[in-house]
Structures are given as C-alpha cells and as structure tokens.
C-alpha positions in Angstrom: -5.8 -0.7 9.4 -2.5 -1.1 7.8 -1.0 -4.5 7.4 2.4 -3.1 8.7 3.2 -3.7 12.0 5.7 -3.0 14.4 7.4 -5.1 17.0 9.5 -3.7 20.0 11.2 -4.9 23.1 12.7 -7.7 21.1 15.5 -10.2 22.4 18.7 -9.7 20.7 19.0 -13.4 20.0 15.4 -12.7 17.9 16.1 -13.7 13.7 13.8 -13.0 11.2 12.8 -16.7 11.3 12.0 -17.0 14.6 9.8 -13.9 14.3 8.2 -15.3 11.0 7.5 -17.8 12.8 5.9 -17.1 15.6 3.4 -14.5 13.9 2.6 -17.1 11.6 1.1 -19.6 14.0 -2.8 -20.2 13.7 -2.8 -19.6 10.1 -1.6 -16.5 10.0 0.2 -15.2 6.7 3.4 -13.3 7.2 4.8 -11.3 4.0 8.2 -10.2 5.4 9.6 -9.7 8.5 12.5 -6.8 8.8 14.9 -6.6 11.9 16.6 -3.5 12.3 20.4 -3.0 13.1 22.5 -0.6 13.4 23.8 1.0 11.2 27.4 0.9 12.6 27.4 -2.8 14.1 25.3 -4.4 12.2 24.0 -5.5 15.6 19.9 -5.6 16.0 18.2 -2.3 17.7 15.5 -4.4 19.7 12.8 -3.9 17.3 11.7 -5.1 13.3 8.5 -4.5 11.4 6.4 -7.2 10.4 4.3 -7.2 7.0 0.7 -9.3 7.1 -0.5 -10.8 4.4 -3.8 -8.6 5.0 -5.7 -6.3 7.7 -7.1 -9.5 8.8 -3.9 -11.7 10.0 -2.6 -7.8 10.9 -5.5 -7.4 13.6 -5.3 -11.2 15.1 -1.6 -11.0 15.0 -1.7 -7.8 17.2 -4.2 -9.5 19.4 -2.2 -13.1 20.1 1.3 -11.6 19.8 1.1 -8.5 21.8 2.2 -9.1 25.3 3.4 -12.4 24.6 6.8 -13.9 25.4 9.8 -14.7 22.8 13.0 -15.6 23.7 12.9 -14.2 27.3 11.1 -11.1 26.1 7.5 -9.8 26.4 6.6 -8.5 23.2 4.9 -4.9 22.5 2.8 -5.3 19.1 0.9 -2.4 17.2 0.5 -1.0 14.3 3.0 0.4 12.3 3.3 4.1 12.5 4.3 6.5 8.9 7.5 8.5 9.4 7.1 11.8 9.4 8.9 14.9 8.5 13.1 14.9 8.0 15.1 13.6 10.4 17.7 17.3 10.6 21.0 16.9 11.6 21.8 18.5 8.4 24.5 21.4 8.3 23.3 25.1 7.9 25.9 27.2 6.1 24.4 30.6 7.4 24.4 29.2 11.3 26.7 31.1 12.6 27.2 34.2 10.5 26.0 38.1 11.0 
C-alpha cells in the first residue's frame, strides 16, 4: 500500500489545514497535504492528495476518513492512483495532409 492518498468530493471552503487536520486526528501523521486548483482560476478542483507519514496512518486514515463529513461534504478516501500514459492534446503536423 502506498502512503499517497487521494481525497475527492471536497468543499470548496476545504484549506490544506483543515484537511491536515482532520487526517491527523488519533495520532495520525500527515506529511503534506496538496489541494489542487485550476490552473486558470487558481480556484480548488474538489479534490487534493494527502501524504501519510507511513502505510500504517495511510490504511487507518482511509478507514476513519472515508465517508466522513468535512465542511458540508462526505468525503471519498482511497488510495492514490499512478498516472499513466500522456495526457494528448498535442498537435500532429501530418493530420491533415495526403
């Protein structure tokens, strides 16, 4: 298990310290905590990625936070998923031509 996890369905009103901490009730160690924006606003997406301290805080933070309620929002908790593959959107100079 990866000590990355991922947090979705967040309140726009959610900071990084309220999210630090609430994952790091009962003892639990929180390395970082990463909201992510827009990249045009600057206004939060709904979702950040939290870093455990180790697989052990990862595992009991999934199990007290997931489903739970912060600021007016019921929380989906999980493991942090690798990206994969290139994102595309990139031009092709030969699209197009015979």
């Amino acid at each position: 298990m990866s000590t990355k996890l991922y947090v979705g369905n967040l309140s726009f009103d959610s900071t990084e310290d309220t999210i630090n901490e609430a994952f790091s009730q009962d003892s639990r160690r929180v390395k970082s905590v990463s909201v992510v924006t827009d990249r045009d606003t600057g206004r939060p997406r709904g979702f950040a990625f939290v870093e455990m301290a180790n697989e052990g805080d990862a595992h009991a933070a999934i199990q007290a936070m997931d489903g739970k309620e912060l600021d007016g929002r019921t929380l989906r908790v999980n493991e942090a998923q690798e990206r994969k593959g290139g994102g595309g959107g990139g031009y092709n100079r030969s699209r197009g031509r015979s």
